[in-house]
C-alpha positions as CSV (number, residue, x, y, z in Angstrom):
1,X,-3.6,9.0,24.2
2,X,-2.6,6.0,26.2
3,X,-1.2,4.0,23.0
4,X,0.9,7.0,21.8
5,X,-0.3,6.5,18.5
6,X,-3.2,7.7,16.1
7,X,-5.4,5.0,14.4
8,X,-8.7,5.0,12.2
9,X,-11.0,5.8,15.3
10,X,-13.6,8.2,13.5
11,X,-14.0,5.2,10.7
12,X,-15.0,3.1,13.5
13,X,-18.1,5.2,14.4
14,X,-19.5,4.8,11.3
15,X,-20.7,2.2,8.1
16,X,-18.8,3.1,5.8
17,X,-19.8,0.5,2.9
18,X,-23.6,1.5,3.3
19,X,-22.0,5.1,1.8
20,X,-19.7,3.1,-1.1
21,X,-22.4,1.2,-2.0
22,X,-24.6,4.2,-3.2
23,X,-21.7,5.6,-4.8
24,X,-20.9,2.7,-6.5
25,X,-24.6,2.7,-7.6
26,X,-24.3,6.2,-8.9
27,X,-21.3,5.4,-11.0
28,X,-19.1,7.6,-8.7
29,X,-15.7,6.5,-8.3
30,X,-13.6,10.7,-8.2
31,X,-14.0,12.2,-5.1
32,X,-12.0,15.0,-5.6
33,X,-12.9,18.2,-6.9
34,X,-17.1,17.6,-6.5
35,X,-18.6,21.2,-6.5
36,X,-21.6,22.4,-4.8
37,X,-22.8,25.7,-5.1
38,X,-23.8,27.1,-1.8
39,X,-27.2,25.7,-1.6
40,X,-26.2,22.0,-2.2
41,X,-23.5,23.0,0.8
42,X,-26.3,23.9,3.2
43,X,-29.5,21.9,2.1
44,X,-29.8,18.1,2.8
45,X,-32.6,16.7,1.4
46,X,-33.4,12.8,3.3
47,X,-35.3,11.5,0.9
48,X,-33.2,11.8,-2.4
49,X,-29.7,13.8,-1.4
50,X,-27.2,14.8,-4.0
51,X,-23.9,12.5,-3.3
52,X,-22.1,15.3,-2.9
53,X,-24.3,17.0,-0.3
54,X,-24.7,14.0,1.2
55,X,-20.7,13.3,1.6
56,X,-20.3,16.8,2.9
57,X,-23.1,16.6,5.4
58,X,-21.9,13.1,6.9
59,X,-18.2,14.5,6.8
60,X,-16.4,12.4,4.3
61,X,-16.0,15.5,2.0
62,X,-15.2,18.9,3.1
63,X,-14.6,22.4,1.4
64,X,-11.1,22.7,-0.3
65,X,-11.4,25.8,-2.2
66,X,-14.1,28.4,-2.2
67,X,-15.4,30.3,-5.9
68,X,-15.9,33.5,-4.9
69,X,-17.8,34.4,-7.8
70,X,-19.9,31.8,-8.3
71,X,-20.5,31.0,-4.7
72,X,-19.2,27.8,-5.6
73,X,-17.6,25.2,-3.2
74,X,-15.1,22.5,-4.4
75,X,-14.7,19.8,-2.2
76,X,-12.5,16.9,-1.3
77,X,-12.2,13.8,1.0
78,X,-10.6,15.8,4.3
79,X,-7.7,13.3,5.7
80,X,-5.8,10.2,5.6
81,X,-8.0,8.3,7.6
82,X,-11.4,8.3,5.7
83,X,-9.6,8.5,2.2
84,X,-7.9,4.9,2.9
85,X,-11.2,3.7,4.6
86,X,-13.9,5.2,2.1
87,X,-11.4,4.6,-1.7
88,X,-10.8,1.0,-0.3
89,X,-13.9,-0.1,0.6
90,X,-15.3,1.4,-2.8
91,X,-12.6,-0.4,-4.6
92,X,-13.0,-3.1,-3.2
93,X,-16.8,-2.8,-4.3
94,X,-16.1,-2.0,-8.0
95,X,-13.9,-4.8,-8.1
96,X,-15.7,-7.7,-6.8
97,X,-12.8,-8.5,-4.1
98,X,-11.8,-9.1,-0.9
99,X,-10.7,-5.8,1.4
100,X,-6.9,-7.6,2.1
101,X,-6.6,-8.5,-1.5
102,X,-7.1,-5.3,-2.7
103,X,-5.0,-3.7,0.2
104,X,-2.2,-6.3,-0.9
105,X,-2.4,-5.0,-4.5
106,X,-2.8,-1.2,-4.0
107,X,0.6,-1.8,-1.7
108,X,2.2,-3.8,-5.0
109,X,1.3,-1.2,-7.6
110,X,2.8,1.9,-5.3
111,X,6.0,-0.4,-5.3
112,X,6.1,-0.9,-9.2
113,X,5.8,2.8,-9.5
114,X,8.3,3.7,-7.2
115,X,10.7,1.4,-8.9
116,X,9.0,2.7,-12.3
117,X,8.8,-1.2,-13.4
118,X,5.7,-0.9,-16.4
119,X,5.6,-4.7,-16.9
120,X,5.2,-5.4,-13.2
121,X,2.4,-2.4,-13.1
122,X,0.7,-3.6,-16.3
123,X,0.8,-7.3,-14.5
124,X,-0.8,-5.4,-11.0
125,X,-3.1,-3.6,-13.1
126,X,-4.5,-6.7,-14.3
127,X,-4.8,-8.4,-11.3
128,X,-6.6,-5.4,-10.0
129,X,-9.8,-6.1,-12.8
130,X,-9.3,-9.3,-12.6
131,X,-11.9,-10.4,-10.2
132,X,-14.8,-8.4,-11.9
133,X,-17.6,-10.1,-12.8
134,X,-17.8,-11.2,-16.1
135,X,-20.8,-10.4,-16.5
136,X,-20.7,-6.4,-15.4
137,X,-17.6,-6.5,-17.4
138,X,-19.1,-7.3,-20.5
139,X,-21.6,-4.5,-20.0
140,X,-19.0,-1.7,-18.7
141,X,-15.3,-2.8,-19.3
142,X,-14.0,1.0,-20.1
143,X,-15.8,2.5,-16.6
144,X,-15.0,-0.5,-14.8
145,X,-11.4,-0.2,-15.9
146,X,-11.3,3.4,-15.6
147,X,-12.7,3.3,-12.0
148,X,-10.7,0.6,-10.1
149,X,-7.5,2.1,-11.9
150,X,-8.6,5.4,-10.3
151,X,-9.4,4.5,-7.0
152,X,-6.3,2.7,-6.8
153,X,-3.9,5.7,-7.8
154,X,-6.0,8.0,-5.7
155,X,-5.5,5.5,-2.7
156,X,-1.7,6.2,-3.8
157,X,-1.8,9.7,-3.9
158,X,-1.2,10.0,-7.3
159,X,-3.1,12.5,-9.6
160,X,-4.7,10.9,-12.7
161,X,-6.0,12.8,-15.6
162,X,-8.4,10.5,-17.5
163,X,-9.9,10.7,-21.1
164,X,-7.3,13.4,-22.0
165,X,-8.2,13.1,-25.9
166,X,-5.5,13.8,-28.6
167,X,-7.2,15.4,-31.8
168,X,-4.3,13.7,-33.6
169,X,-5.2,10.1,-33.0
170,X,-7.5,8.1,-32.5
171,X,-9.4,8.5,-29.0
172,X,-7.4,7.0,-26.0
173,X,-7.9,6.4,-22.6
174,X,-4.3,8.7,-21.1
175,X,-3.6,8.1,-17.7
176,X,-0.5,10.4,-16.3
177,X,0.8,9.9,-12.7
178,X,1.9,13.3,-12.2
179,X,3.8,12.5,-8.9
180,X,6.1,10.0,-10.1
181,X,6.1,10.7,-13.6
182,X,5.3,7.8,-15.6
183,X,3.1,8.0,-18.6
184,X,0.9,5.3,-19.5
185,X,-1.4,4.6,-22.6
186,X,-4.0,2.7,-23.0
187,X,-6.0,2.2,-25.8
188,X,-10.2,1.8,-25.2
C-alpha cells in the first residue's frame, strides 16, 4: 500500500515455469475454456493430476461458468497478473526464446493490429517462430505455429478461433481476431 500501486506480487510466491513446463509437455498451450466435471474440481491426485485439476488446485485457473446439468465447471486463468506471467513464460517455452524478446514482440504485434498493418503482423508473426528449434519444427510446425500464435493473441486479449474448417476448400488453418476484427488465413 506504501507504493500506491499494484504489481505481480502473487507471481512472486510461486515457480511459475516448473507449471509451463508440464504444460508444454502435455501439448497444452489454450487455457480458456478447460472443463472439469465436479469431481476433477474437488479431487487432486499428487501422483499423476489432470492439468486442469491441477491449475485449479494451485490457483492459476478458476471457475468461469458453472453447467448446471452436467455438473460441469468451465474454467479460465482468473486475472491480469497470472495470465501475463503463466502465457509468457509458456510462450516463451514453446518458442525457444528469451522472456524480453518475446515481451518485445507480443508488444509489436498488439501495435500492428491496432494499426491493422497485415505485412508488419505477417513480419511479427514470423519473428515470433523464428527461434524454434529446427529440429522440433520439423517434427510439429502446424502445433508449434498454432501455439505460439495463440499464446500470443491470448496475451493480447484477443479471441482466436482455430482450425475453423470450410467444407468448400481445401482445409485451412482460420485465425479470426474477433476484437479488432481482422481476418487472417493461413494455409497448413
Amino acid at each position: 500500500m506504501r507504493d500506491q500501486t499494484f504489481h505481480g506480487y502473487w507471481l512472486l510466491t510461486g515457480n511459475v515455469s516448473i507449471l509451463s513446463k508440464r504444460l508444454k509437455a502435455q501439448n497444452v498451450y489454450d487455457l480458456e475454456g478447460i472443463c472439469l466435471g465436479s469431481s476433477g474440481v474437488k479431487a487432486f491426485y499428487a501422483v499423476d493430476p489432470s492439468i486442469g485439476s491441477l491449475l485449479y488446485q494451485t490457483g492459476y485457473l478458476t471457475i468461469k461458468a458453472i453447467s448446471e446439468y452436467w455438473r460441469a465447471f468451465s474454467l479460465g486463468l482468473p486475472n491480469r497478473e497470472i495470465k501475463i506471467g503463466l502465457l509468457s513464460e509458456l510462450l516463451n517455452l514453446y518458442r525457444d526464446g528469451n522472456i524480453q524478446d518475446t515481451t518485445m514482440l507480443t508488444l509489436a504485434i498488439s501495435s500492428a493490429l491496432q494499426k491493422k498493418d497485415l505485412p508488419e503482423l505477417m513480419n511479427l508473426l514470423n519473428k515470433l517462430i523464428a527461434p524454434i528449434c529446427c529440429e522440433h519444427w520439423k517434427q510439429r510446425a502446424d502445433f508449434l505455429f498454432k501455439a505460439t500464435t495463440v499464446l500470443a493473441f491470448q496475451l493480447l486479449s484477443a479471441h482466436l478461433d482455430t482450425e475453423v474448417h470450410c467444407t468448400d476448400k481445401p482445409p485451412e488453418v482460420h485465425m479470426i481476431v474477433k476484437q479488432i476484427s481482422i481476418f487472417m488465413v493461413f494455409n497448413c
